[in-house]
C-alpha positions as CSV (number, residue, x, y, z in Angstrom):
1,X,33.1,348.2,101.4
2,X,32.9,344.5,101.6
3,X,36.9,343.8,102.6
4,X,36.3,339.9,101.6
5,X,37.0,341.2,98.6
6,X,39.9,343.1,99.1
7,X,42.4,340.5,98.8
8,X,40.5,339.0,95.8
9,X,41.3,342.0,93.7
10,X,44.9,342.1,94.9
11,X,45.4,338.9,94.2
12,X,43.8,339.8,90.5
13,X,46.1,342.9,90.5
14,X,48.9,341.3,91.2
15,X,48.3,338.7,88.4
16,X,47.7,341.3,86.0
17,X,51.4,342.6,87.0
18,X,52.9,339.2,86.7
19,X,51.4,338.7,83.3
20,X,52.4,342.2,82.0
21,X,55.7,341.7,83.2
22,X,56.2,338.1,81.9
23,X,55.0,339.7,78.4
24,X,57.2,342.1,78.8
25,X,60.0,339.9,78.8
26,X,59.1,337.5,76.4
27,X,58.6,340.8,73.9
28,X,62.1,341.3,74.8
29,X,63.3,338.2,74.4
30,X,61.5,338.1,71.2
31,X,62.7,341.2,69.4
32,X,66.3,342.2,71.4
33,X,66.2,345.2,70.4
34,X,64.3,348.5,71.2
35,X,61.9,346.5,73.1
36,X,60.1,349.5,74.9
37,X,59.0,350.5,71.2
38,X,58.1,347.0,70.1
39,X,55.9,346.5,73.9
40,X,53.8,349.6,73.3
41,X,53.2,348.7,69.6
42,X,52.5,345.2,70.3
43,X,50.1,345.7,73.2
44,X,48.0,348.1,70.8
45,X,48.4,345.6,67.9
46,X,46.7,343.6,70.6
47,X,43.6,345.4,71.7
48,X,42.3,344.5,68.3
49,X,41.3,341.4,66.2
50,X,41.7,343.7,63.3
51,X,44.7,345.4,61.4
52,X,46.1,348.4,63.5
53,X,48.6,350.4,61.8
54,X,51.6,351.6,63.4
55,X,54.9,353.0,62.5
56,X,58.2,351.5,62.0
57,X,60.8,353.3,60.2
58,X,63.4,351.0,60.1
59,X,61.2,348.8,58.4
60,X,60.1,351.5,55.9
61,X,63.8,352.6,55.5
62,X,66.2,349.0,55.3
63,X,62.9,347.3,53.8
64,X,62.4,343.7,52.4
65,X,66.1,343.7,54.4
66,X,64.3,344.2,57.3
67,X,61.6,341.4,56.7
68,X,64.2,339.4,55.7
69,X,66.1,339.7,58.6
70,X,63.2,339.2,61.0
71,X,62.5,336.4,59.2
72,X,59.0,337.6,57.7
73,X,60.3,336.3,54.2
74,X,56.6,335.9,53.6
75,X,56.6,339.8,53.3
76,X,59.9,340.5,52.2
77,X,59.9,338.8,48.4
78,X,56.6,340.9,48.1
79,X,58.5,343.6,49.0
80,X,61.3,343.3,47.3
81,X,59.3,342.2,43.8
82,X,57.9,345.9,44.2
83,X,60.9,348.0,45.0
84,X,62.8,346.7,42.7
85,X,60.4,347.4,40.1
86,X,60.5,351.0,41.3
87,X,64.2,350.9,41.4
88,X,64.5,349.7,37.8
89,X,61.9,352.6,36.5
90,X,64.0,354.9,38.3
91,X,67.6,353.6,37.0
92,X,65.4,353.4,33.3
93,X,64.5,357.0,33.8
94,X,67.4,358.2,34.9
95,X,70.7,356.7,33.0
96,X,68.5,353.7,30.8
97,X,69.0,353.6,27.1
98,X,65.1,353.5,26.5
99,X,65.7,353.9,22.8
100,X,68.2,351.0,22.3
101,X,65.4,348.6,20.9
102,X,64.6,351.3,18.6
103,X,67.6,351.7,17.4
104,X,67.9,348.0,17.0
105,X,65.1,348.1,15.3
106,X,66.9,350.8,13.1
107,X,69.9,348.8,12.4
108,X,68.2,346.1,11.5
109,X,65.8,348.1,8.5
110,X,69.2,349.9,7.5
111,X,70.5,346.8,5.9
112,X,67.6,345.7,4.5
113,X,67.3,349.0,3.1
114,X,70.7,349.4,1.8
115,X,70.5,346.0,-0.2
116,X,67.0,347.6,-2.1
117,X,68.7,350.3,-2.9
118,X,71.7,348.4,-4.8
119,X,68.7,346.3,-6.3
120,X,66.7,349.8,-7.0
121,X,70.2,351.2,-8.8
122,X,70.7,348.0,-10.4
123,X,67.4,347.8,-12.0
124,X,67.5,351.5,-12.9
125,X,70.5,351.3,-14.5
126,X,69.6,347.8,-16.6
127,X,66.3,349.5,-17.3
128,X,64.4,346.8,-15.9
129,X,60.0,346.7,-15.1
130,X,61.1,345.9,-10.9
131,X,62.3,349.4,-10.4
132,X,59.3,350.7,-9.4
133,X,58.3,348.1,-7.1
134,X,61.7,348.8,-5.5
135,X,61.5,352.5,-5.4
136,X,58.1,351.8,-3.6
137,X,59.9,349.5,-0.9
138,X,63.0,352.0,-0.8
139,X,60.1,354.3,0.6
140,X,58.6,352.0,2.7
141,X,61.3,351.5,4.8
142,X,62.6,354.9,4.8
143,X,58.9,355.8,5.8
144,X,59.6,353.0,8.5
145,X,63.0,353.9,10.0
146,X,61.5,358.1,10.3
147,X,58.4,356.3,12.1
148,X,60.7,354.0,14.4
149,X,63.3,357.2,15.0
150,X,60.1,359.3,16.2
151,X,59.1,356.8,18.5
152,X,62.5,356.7,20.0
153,X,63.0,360.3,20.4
154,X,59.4,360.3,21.8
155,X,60.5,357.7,24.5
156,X,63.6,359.0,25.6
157,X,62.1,362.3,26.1
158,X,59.5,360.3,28.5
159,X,62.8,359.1,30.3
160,X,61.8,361.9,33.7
161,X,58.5,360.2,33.8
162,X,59.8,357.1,33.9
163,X,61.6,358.1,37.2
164,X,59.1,360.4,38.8
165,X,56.4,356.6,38.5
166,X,59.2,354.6,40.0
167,X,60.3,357.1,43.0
168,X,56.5,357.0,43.8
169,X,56.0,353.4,43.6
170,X,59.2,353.2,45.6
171,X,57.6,356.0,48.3
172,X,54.6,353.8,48.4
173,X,56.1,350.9,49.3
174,X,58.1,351.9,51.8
175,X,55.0,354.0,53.8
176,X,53.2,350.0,53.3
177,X,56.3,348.6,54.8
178,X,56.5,351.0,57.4
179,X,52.7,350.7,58.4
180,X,52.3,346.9,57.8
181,X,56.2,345.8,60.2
182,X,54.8,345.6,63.7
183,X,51.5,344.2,62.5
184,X,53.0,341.2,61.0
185,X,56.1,341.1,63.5
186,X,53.5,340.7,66.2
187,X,52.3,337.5,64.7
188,X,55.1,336.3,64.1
189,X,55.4,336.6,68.0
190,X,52.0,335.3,69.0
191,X,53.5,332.0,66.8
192,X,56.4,332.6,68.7
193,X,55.1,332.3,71.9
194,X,53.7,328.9,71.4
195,X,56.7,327.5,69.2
196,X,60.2,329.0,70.7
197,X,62.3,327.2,67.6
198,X,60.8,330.2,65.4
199,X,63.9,332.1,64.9
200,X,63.9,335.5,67.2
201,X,66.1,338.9,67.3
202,X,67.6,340.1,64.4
203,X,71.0,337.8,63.6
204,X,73.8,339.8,62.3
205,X,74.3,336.4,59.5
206,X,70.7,336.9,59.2
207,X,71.1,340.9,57.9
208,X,74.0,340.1,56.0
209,X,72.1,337.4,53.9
210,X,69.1,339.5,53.6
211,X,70.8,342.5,52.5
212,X,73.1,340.5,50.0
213,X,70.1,338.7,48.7
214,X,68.1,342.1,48.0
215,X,71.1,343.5,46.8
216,X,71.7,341.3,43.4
217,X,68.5,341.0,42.9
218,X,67.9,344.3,42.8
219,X,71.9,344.8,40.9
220,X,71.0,342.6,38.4
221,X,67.5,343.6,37.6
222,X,68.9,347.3,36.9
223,X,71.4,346.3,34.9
224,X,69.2,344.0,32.8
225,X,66.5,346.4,32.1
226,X,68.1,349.6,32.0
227,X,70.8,348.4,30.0
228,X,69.3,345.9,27.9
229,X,71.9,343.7,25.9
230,X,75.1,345.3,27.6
231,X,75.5,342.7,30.0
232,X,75.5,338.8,28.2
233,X,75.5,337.0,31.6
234,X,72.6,338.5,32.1
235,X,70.9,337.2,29.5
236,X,71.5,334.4,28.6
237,X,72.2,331.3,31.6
238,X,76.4,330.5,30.7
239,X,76.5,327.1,29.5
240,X,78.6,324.8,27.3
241,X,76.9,322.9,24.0
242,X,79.3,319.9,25.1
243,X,77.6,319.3,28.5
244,X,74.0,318.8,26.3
245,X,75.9,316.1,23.9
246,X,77.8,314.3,27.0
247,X,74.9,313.9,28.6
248,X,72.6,312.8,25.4
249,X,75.5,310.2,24.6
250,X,75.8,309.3,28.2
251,X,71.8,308.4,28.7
252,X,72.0,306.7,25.3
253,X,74.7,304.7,26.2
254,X,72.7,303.5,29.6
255,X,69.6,302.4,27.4
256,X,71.4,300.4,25.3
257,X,73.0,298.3,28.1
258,X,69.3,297.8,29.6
259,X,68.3,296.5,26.4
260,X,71.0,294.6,26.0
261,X,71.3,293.3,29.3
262,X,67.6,293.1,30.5
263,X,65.9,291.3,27.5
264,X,64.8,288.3,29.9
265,X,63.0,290.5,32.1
266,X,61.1,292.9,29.7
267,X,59.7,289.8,28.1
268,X,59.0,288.5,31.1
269,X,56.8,291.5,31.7
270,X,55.2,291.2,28.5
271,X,54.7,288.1,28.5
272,X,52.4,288.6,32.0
273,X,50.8,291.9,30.8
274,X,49.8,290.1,27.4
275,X,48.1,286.8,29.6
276,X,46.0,289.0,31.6
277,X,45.2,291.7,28.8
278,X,44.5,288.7,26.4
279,X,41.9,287.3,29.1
280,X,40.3,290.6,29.4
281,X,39.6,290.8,26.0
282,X,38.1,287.2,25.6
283,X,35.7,288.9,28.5
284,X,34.9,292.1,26.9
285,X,35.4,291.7,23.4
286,X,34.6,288.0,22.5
287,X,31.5,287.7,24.8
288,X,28.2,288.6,23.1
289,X,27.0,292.1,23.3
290,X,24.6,291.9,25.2
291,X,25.9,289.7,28.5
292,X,28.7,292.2,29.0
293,X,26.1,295.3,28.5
294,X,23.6,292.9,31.3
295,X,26.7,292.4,33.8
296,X,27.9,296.2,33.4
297,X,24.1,297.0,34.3
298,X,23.6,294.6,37.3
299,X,27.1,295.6,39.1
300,X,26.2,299.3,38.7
301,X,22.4,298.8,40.0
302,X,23.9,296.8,42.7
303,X,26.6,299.4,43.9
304,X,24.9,302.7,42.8
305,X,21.6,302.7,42.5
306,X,18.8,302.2,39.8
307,X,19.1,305.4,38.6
308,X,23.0,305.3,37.7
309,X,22.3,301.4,36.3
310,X,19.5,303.5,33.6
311,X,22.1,305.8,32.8
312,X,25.2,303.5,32.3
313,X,22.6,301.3,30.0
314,X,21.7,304.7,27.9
315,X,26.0,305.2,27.9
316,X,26.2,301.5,26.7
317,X,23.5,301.9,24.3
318,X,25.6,305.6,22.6
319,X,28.4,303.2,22.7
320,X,26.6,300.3,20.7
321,X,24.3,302.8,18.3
322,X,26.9,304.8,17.2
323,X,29.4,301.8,16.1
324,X,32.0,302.5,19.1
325,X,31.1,299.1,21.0
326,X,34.2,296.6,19.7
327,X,36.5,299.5,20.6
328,X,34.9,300.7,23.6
329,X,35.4,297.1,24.9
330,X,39.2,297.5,23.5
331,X,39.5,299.9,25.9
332,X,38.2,298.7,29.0
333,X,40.0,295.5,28.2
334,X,43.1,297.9,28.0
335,X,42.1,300.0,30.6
336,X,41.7,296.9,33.4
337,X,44.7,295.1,32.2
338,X,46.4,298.7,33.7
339,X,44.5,299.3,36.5
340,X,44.7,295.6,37.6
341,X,48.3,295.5,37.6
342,X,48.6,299.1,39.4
343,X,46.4,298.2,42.2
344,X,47.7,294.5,42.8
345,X,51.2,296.4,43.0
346,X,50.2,299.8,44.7
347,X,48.2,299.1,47.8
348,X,50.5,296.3,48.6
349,X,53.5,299.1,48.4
350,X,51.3,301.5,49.7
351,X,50.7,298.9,53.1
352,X,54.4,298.2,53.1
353,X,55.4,301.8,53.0
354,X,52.8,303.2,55.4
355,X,54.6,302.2,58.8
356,X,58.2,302.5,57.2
357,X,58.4,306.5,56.8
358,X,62.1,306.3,55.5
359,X,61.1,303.5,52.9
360,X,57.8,306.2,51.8
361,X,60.3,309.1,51.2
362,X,62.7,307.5,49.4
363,X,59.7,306.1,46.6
364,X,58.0,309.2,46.8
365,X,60.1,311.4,44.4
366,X,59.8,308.5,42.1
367,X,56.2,308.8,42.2
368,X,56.6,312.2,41.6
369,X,58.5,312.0,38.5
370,X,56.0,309.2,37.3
371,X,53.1,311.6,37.9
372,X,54.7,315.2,36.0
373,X,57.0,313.9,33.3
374,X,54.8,314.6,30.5
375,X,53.3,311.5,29.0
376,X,55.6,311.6,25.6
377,X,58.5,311.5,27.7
378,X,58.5,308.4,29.5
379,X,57.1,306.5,26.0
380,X,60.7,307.2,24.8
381,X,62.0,304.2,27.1
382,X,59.0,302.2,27.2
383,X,59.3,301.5,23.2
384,X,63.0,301.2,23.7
385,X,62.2,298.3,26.2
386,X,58.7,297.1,25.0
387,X,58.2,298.4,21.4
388,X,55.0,299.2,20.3
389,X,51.4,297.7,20.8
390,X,49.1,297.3,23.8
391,X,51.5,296.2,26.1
392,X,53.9,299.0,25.7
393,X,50.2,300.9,25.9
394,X,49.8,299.3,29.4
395,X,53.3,299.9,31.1
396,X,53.2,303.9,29.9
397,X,48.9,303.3,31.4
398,X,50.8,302.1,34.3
399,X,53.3,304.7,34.7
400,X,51.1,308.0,34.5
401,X,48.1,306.3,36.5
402,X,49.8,303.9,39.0
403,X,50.7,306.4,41.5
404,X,47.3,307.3,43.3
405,X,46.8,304.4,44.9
406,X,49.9,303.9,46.3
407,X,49.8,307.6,47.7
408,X,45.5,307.3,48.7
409,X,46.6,303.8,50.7
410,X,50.1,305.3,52.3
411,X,47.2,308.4,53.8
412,X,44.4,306.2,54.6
413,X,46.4,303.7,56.8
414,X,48.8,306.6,58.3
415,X,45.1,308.0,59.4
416,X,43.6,305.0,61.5
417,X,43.5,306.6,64.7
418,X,45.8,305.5,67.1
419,X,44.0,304.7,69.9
420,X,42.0,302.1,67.7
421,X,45.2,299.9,67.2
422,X,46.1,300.5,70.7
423,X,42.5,299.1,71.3
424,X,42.9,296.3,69.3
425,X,46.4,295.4,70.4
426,X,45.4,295.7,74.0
427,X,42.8,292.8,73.3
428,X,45.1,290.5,72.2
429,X,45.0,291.3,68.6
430,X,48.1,290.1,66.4
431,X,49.7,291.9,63.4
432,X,47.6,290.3,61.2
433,X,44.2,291.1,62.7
434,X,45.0,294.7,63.4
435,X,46.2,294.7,59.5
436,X,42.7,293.0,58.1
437,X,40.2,294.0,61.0
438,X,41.6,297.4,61.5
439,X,43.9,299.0,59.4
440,X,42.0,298.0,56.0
441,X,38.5,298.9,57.1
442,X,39.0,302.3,58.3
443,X,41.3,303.0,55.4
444,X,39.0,301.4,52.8
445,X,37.8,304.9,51.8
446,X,40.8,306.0,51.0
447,X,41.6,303.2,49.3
448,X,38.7,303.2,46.9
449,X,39.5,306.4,46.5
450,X,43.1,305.7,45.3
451,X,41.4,303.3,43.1
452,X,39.0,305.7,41.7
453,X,41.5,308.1,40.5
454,X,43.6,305.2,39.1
455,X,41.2,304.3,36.7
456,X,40.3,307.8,35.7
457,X,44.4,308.8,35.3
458,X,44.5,305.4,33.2
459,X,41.3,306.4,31.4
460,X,43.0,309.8,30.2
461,X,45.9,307.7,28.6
462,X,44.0,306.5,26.1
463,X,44.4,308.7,23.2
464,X,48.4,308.6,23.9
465,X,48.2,304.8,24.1
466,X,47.2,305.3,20.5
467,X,50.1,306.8,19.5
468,X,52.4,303.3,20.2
469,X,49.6,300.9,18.8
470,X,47.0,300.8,21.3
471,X,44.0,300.1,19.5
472,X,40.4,300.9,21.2
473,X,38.8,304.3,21.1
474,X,41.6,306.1,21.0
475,X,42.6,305.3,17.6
476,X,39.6,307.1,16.8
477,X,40.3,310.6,18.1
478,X,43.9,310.7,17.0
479,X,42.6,309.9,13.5
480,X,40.0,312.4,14.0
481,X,43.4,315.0,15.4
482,X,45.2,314.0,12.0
483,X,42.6,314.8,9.5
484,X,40.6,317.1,10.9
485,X,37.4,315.4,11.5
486,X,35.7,317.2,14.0
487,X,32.3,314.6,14.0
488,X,34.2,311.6,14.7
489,X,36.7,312.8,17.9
490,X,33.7,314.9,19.4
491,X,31.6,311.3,19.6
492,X,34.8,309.1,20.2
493,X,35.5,311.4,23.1
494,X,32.3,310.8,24.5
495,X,32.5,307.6,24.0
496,X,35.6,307.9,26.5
497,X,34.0,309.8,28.7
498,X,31.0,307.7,29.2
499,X,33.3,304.9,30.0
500,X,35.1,306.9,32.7
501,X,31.7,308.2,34.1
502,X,30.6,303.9,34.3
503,X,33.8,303.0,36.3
504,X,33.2,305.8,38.5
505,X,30.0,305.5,39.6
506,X,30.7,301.4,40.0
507,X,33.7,302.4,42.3
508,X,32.1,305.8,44.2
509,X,29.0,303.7,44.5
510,X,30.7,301.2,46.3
511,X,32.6,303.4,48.2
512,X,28.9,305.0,49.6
């Protein structure tokens, strides 16, 4: 035997050891309790890429507690969605009322029967030509109410099966917990391992919370379903009509002092949205035909291609053909006056707000309500502030669209590497070169991109816009929406969508 190697594989033995006993500990560490169980488990969880199944059952007895408790909450609301399913079939089964909607349903025949009956008698007695058609109703329901009364004898009678489905869901899920515990507690530890501010062990706050948590769920669930009606709270959320017409009186009241107060400055607004809208309209609308159709060509052969400029000139062409071209050019006139105004505000903001994290989060729940209140929601204030027409149009175009760019800019400067600017610093670049030589460039995708989506959010207000006096080829499909006329939206939506499809190949192509 060669005895050079002799010390190489004890050294090699004796790292094994070190590492075995180092994982050792951490596993300990880890899970604080049992952890001679948890070591074995987790070294065969180990062997294998795969799912190995082992057996916990604590985890199959305690449950989503248990996952709760070792912070798998991942695998505990599962959990928990299932058993208490099971625990409400059981509870059903076992003490539920499963006829009470029948009976309900009963109750609520019974009166209307007993009222035909007094008109049956009535018109019996006064010898009148509507008895019959009450006797036949009279039997109708009857028929009804022996139907209904079958069915509810026929369901609580079913009341053991009820039971016997949920006890085996509940088995079921139980045997998955205990199988599937280690296997996920042992990623939880490889994660562990590399971040130590994972929470480890098993907190006694963290059991109690757990076991609470399951608890009403599963408490209130049972009492809901297997006892429907009996428990008010339950069904309905407790609640005051007062707070609803404080609060309605109380935004009201804040609306009127804007408009009272701010008069100056929403005419100020209007009066800037109207000078740029009014100069895109001389440009699209009062320009012959056929120079706007030539420029919209040339600037989408020149940043897309031939191809794209021989299919914007076939959109153009649908547009003119078909009688849409005035209000196509509405629209785009409409449409820029928006998407001007959102980009000369939002990759300014998004610049500012890039490199000031705190200033970002505080305007990005604001964006967030700009983006998901529905459309019909935020017009409420606008005509309160603006009226109605385009420029009302514009602001609520503003509103739903404006946000994208601001967001698109914010990601695009935030992901200029950092060793660029250190470059560019370490040259003897200022703040204003690393902004316009830098920052901008490598961001400029993201940017266009922001812009891209702008217009196509703005775009998609159209047919809303109608609604407060926007004219343009929106007009068309609501008119089409209020009487029906299936012809005229299909083509006016089209006509949208061919308008959408020409911005975005002008910016995309541009982008390329």
């Amino acid at each position: 035997m060669d005895q050079s190697n002799v010390p190489l594989a004890d050294n090699e033995a004796e790292a094994e050891r070190a590492y075995t006993e180092e994982r050792r500990k951490n596993i300990a560490e880890f899970v604080r309790t049992n952890p001679d169980y948890y070591v074995t488990n987790f070294d065969r969880i180990g062997e294998s890429s795969k799912f190995t199944a082992t057996l916990n059952l604590m985890a199959g007895l305690f449950g989503p507690v248990w996952f709760g408790a070792r912070g798998l909450w991942s695998w505990a609301l599962p959990f928990l969605i299932i058993e208490t399913l099971a625990i409400v079939q059981i509870a059903r089964g076992l003490f539920g009322d499963l006829a009470a909607e029948a009976m309900e349903r009963i109750a609520s025949i019974e009166g209307t029967l007993e009222l035909r009956r007094e008109q049956l008698a009535a018109a019996i007695e006064s010898g009148s030509d509507k008895a019959d058609v009450y006797k036949r109703t009279v039997d109708s329901l009857e028929a009804n109410i022996g139907g209904i009364r079958a069915e509810a004898e026929a369901l609580a009678d079913q009341g053991v099966w009820i039971a016997l489905a949920g006890l085996a869901l509940l088995v079921l899920a139980k045997g998955a917990q205990a199988i599937c515990a280690n296997w996920a507690l042992e990623k939880r530890f490889s994660e562990w391992l590399s971040d130590n501010s994972i929470r480890s062990g098993m907190p006694a706050s963290q059991i109690a919370f757990s076991a609470v948590f399951m608890a009403l769920i599963v408490l209130a669930s049972v009492l809901h379903y297997s006892f429907p009606g009996r428990f008010s709270l339950l069904s309905a959320f407790p609640t005051n009509p007062e707070f609803r017409i404080v609060s309605i009186e109380a935004v009201e009241a804040f609306f009127a002092f804007c408009v009272a107060n701010g008069e100056g400055l929403f005419d100020a607004i209007t009066y800037v949205i109207r000078l740029l809208l009014d100069a895109l309209e001389l440009v699209f609308v009062s320009t012959p035909w056929i120079v706007v159709a030539s420029l919209i060509i040339l600037l989408t052969w020149l940043t897309a291609g031939i191809r794209t400029a021989v299919w914007s000139g076939a959109f153009l062409a649908y547009m003119g053909l078909l009688g849409f071209w005035d209000k196509a050019m509405t629209t785009l006139a409409l449409l820029g006056t928006a998407a001007c105004l959102s980009i000369i505000i939002g990759i300014p903001l998004g610049m500012f707000a890039a490199r000031r994290p705190r200033f970002y989060s505080f305007i990005q729940p604001i964006m967030d309500f700009m983006q998901t209140m529905p459309a019909f929601v935020f017009m409420i204030p606008v005509i309160a502030f603006f009226g109605t027409g385009k420029p009302a149009a514009v602001v609520t175009t503003m509103i739903f669209g404006g946000t994208p760019v601001v967001r698109l800019t914010v990601l695009g400067l935030r992901g200029v590497p950092e060793s660029v600017r250190e470059a560019a610093i370490a040259f003897g670049g200022n703040k204003w070169y690393l902004l316009t030589r830098v920052d901008l460039p490598l961001a400029s995708p993201s940017i266009r991109a922001g812009i891209n989506q702008t217009i196509m959010l703005s775009l998609a207000m159209v047919v809303v816009a109608s609604l407060i006096g926007a004219k343009g080829l929106g007009e068309d499909v609501l008119e089409a929406l209020q009487y029906a006329n299936v012809g005229q939206g299909i083509l006016a939506g089209f006509s949208i969508l061919f308008c959408a499809m020409i911005l975005d190949r002008i910016v995309q192509g541009a982008r390329k």
